[in-house]
C-alpha positions in Angstrom: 0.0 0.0 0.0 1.0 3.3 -0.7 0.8 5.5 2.0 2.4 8.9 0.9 2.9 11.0 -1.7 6.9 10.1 -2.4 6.1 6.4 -2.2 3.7 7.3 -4.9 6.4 9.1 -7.1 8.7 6.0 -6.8 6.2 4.1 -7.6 4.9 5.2 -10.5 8.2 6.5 -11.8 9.2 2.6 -11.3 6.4 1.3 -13.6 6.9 3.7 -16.2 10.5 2.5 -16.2 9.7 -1.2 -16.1 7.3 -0.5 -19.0 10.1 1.9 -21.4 8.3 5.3 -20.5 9.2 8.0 -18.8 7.2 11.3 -17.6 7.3 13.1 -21.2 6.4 10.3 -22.8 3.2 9.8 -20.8 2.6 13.2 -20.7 2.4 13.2 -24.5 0.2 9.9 -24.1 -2.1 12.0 -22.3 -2.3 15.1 -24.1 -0.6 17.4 -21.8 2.9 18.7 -20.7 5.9 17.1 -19.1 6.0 20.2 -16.3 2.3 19.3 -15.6 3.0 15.8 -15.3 5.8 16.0 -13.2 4.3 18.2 -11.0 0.9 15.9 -10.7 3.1 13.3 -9.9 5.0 15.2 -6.7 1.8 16.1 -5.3 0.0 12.6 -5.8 -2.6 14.7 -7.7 -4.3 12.3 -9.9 -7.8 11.3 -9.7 -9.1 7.6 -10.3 -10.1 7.7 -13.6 -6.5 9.1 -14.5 -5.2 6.7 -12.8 -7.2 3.9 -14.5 -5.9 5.2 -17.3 -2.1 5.4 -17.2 -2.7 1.6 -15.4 -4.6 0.8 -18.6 -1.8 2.2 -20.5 1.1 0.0 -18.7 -1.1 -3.2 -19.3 -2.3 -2.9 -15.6 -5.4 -3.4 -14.3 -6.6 -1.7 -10.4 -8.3 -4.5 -8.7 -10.6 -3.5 -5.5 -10.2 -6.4 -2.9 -12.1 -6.8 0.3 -10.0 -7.5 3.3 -11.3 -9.9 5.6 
């Protein structure tokens, strides 16, 4: 679980890596700019469907799992 906002960057950053992109690249994927990426990232700013969709575009999908 990721439970800040630098374990997010590293995290992300990590699976763009594993997957050959980096933060301009996805930030042309998604239409906007690298600074705007970058900075979304730092903050953790993203909202679900975002997210869904940079998972969707790593081949990932975001599976909700009840604990027990």
């Amino acid at each position: 679980m990721i439970s800040n906002k630098i374990e997010f960057e590293y995290f992300l950053k990590g699976k763009l890596a594993e997957n050959g992109l980096n933060i301009s690249k996805l930030a042309e994927k998604l239409g906007t700019s690298q600074a705007n990426i970058s900075q979304r990232i730092k903050k953790a700013s993203f909202d679900y469907i975002e997210l869904s969709k940079i998972a969707d575009m790593l081949g990932y999908d975001i599976e909700w799992i009840k604990r027990k």
